[in-house]
TORDO-474781 format. One record per residue: x negated, y, z of N, C-alpha, C, CB in turn. Coordinates in steps of 0.02 Angstrom, whole numbers, plus 50000, padded with zeros to 5 digits. Glycine has a CB too. Example, Ala and Ser with C-alpha at 12.3 -4.5 7.8 and 13.67 -1.06 7.14 Angstrom:
2
<<49340,49716,50390>,<49385,49775,50390>,<49340,49835,50390>,<49435,49776,50452>>
<<49358,49888,50354>,<49316,49947,50357>,<49355,50002,50394>,<49296,49970,50286>>
***
This chain:
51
<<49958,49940,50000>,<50000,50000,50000>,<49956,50063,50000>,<50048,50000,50061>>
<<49893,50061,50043>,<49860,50133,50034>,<49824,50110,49959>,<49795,50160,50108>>
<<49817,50065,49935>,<49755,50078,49859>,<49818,50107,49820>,<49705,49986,49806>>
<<49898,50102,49816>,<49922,50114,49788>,<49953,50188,49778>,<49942,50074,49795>>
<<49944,50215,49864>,<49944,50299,49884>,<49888,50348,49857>,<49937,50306,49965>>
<<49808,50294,49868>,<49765,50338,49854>,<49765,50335,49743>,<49682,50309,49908>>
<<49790,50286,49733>,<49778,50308,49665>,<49820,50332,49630>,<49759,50268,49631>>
<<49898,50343,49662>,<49945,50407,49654>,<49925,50482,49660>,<49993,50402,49703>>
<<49871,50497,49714>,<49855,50546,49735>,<49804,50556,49691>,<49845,50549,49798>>
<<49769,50526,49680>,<49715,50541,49615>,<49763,50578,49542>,<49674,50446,49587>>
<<49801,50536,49556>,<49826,50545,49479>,<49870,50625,49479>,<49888,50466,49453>>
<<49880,50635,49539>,<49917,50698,49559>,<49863,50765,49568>,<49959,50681,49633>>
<<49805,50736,49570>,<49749,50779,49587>,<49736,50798,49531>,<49693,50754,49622>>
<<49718,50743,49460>,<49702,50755,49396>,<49746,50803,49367>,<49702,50697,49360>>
<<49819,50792,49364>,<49862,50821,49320>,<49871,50886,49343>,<49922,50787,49313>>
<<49867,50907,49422>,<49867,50961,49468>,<49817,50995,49436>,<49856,50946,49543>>
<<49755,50985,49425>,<49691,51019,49431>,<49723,51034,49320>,<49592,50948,49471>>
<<49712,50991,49300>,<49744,51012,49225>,<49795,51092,49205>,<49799,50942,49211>>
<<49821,51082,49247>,<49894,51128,49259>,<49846,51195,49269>,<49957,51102,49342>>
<<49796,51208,49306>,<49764,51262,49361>,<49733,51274,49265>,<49693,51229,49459>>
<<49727,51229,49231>,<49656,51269,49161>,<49713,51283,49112>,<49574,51198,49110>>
<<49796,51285,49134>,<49821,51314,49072>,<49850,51242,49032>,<49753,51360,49029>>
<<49868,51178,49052>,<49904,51148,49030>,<49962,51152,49059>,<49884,51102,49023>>
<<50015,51148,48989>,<50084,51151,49001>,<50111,51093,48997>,<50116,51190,48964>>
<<50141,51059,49015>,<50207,51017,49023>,<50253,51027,49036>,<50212,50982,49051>>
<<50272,51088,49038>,<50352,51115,49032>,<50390,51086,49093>,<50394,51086,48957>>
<<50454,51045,49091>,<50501,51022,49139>,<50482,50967,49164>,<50562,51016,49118>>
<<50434,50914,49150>,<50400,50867,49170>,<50354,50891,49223>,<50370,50838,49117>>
<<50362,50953,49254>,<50317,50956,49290>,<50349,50927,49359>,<50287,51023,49287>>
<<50413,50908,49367>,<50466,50867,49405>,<50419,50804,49428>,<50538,50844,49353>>
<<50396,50777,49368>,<50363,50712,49387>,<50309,50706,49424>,<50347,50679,49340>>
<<50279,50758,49445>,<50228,50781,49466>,<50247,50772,49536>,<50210,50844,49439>>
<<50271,50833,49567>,<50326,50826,49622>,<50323,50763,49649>,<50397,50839,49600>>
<<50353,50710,49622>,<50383,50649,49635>,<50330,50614,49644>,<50427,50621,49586>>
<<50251,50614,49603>,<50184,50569,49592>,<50179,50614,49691>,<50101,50597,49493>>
<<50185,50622,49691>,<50149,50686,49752>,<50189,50651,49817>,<50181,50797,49737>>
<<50251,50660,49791>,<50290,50617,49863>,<50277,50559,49875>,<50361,50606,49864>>
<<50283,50512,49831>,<50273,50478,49819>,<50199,50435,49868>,<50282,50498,49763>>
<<50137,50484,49841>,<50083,50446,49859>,<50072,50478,49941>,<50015,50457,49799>>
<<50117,50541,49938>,<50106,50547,50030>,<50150,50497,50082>,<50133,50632,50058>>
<<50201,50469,50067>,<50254,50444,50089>,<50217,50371,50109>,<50317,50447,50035>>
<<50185,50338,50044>,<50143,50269,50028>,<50075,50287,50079>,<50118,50259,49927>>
<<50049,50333,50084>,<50002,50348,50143>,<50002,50363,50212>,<49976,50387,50130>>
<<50048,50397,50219>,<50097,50401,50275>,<50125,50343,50302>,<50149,50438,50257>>
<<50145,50300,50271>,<50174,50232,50302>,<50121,50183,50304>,<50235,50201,50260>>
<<50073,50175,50269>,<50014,50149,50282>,<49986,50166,50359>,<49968,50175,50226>>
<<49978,50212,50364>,<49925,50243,50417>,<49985,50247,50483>,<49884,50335,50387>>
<<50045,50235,50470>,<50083,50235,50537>,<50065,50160,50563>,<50172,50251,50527>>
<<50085,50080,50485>,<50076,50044,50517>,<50025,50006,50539>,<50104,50028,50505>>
<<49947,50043,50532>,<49886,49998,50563>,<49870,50042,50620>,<49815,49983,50510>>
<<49911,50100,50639>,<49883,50123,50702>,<49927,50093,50768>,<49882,50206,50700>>
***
């Protein structure tokens, strides 16, 4: 569950950092959002259940 948070968050980092040099994706930027919840939610529940 975390390899699956941290490589959501990567992928949210890439497309994030893309966005900052002037790429557009228009209304898809929704999906973004969601890659984001997504990999905090999957990290977040990771790290609640090994502590």
């Amino acid at each position: 569950m975390k390899k699956l948070g941290m490589i959501l968050l990567g992928v949210y980092l890439i497309i994030d950092a893309l966005l900052g040099f002037g790429i557009n994706i228009g209304p898809a930027v929704f999906v973004l959002y969601l890659v984001a919840c997504a990999a905090g939610i999957l990290i977040l529940i990771d790290a609640l259940k090994t502590s």
